[in-house]
C-alpha positions as CSV (number, residue, x, y, z in Angstrom):
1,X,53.4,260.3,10.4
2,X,50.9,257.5,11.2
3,X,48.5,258.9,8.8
4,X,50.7,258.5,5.7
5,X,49.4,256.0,2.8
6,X,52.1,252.9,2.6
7,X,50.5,251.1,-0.3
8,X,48.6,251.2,-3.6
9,X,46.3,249.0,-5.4
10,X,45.9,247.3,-8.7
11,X,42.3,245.9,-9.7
12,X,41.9,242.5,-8.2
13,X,40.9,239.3,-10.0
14,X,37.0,238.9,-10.0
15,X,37.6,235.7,-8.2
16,X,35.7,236.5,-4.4
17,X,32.2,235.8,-3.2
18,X,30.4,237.1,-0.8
19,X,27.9,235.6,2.0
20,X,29.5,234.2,5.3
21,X,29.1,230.0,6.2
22,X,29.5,230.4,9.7
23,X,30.4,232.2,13.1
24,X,32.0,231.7,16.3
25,X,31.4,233.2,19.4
26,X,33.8,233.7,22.3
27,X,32.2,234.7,25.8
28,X,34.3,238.8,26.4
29,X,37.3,238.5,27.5
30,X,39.7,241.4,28.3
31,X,42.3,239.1,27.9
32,X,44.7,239.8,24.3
33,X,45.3,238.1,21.2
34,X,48.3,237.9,19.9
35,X,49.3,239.4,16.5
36,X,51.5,239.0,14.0
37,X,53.8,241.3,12.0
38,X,51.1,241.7,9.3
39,X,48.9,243.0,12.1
40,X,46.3,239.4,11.6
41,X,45.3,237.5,14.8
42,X,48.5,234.7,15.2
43,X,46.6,232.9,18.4
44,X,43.7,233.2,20.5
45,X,44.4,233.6,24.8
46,X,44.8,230.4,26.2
47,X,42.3,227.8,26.9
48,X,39.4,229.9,25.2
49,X,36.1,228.1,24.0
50,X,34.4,229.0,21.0
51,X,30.9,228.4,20.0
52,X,30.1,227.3,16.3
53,X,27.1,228.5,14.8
54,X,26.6,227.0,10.9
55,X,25.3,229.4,8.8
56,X,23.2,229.0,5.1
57,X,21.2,231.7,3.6
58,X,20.8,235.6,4.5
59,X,23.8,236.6,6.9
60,X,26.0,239.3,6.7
61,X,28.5,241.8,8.0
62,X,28.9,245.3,7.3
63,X,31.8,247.8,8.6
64,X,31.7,251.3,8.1
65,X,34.1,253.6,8.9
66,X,33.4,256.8,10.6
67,X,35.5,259.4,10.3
68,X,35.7,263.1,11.6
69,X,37.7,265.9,10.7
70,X,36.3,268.4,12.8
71,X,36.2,266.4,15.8
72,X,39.7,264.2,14.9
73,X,38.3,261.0,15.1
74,X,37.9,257.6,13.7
75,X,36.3,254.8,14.8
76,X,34.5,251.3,13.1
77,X,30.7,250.5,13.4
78,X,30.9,247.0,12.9
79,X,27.5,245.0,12.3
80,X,27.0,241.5,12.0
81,X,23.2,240.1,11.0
82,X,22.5,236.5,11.4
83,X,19.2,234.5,10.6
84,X,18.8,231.4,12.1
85,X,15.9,228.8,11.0
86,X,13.9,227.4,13.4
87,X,13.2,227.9,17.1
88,X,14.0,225.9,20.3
89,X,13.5,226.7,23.6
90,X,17.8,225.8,23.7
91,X,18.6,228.4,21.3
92,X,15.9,231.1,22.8
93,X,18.0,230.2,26.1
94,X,21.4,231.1,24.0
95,X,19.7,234.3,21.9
96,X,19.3,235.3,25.8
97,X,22.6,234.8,27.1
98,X,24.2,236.8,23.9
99,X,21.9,239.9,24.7
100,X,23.1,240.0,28.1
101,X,26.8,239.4,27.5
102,X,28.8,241.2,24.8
103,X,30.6,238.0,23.1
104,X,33.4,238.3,20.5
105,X,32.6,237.2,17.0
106,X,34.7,235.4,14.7
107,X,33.0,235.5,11.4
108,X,33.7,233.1,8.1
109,X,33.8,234.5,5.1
110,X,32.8,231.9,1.9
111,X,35.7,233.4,0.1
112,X,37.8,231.2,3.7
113,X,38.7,234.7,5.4
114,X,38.0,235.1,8.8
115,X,37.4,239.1,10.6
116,X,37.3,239.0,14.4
117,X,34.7,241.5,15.1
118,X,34.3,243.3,18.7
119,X,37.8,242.3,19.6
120,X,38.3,245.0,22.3
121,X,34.8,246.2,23.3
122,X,32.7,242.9,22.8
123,X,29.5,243.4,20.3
124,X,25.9,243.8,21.5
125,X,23.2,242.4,20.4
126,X,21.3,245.6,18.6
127,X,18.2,244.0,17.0
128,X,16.5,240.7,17.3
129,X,13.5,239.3,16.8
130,X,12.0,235.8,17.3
131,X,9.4,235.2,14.9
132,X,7.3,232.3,13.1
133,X,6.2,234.2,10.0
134,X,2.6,234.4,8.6
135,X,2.9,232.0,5.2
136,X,4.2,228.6,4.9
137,X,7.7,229.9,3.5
138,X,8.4,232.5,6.4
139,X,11.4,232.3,8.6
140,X,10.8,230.4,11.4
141,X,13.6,231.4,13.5
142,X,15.7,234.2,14.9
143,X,17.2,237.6,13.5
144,X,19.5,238.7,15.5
145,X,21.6,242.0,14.8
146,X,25.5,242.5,16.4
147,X,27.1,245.7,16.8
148,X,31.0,246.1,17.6
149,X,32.2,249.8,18.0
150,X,36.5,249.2,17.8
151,X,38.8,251.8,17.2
152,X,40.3,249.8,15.0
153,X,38.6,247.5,11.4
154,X,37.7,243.9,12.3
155,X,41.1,242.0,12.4
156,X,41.8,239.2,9.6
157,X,42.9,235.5,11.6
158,X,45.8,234.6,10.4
159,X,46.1,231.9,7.7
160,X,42.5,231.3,7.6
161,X,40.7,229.2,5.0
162,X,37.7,228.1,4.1
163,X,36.1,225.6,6.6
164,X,39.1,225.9,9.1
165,X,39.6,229.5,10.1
166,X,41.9,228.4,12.9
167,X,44.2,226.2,11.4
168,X,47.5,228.2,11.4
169,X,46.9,229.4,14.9
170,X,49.4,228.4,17.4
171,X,49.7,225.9,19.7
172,X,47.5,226.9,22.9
173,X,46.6,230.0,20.8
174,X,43.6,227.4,18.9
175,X,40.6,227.9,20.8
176,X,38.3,224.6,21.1
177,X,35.7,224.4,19.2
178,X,32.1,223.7,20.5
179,X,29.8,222.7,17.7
180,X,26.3,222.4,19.0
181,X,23.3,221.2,19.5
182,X,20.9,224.4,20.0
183,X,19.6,223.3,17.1
């Protein structure tokens, strides 16, 4: 049966940290990505274009799992908070552009994994707001919120590390980078 355990756990090292140091968003596509046998992402589809955003500070990602036994289903709420410093009219243009698509979001991890979030269904911008602040040390910026809704937990990219999420990818599977200038 599908539903049977297949592993246990011993306590892990307290060697992790949390906080993310960056993102990368892919326009949707319908299009698949391949998979090894450990289940992790082994190559983007061909030719795609990611979008680098550099992170610092108050990001986050949260899953939950949502589970119910009288209704037989399980599914992943998966939610992805960015704040980004200081506003342009470039990046109001691109905080645009995200709400009306439904991109797919590879997140960084500072301990070098990478989860690729909305993988099937896109995620959607939820929340935002585009504010200055009141006091000198304010945000002065964007908070934008992502929700994915998958059937399935965010998937890990294979042989990710810190700084280079992509590197064992192969071949055409490596998506090219855009680093930018919405800055």
């Amino acid at each position: 049966m599908a539903c049977n355990l297949t592993l246990g756990r011993t306590e892990p090292c307290k060697e992790s940290v949390g906080g993310l140091t960056g993102v990368y968003f892919l326009n949707y596509t319908s299009a698949s990505f391949s998979t090894n046998a450990n289940g992790e992402i082994s190559a983007y589809p061909s030719g795609s274009t990611v979008y680098y955003y550099d992170l610092k500070g108050n990001s986050s990602y949260t899953e939950t799992v949502n589970s119910s036994r009288d209704n037989g289903t399980t599914f992943f709420s998966q939610e992805l908070t960015l704040n980004l410093k200081k506003l342009t009219n470039e990046m109001t243009t691109q905080l645009k552009l995200m709400a009306y698509g439904r991109p797919i979001i590879a997140v960084n991890t500072m301990a070098g994994d990478t989860l690729l979030i909305g993988r099937t269904q896109g995620a959607d911008v939820t929340a935002g707001t585009i504010q200055t602040g009141a006091a000198l040390g304010d945000l002065y910026g964007y908070s934008v919120t992502f929700t994915g809704l998958e059937q399935l937990p965010a998937t890990f990219i294979s042989g990710s590390t810190f700084g280079n999420p992509f590197a064992a990818l192969t071949g055409n599977g490596r998506p090219i980078i855009v680093s930018g200038s919405a800055a």
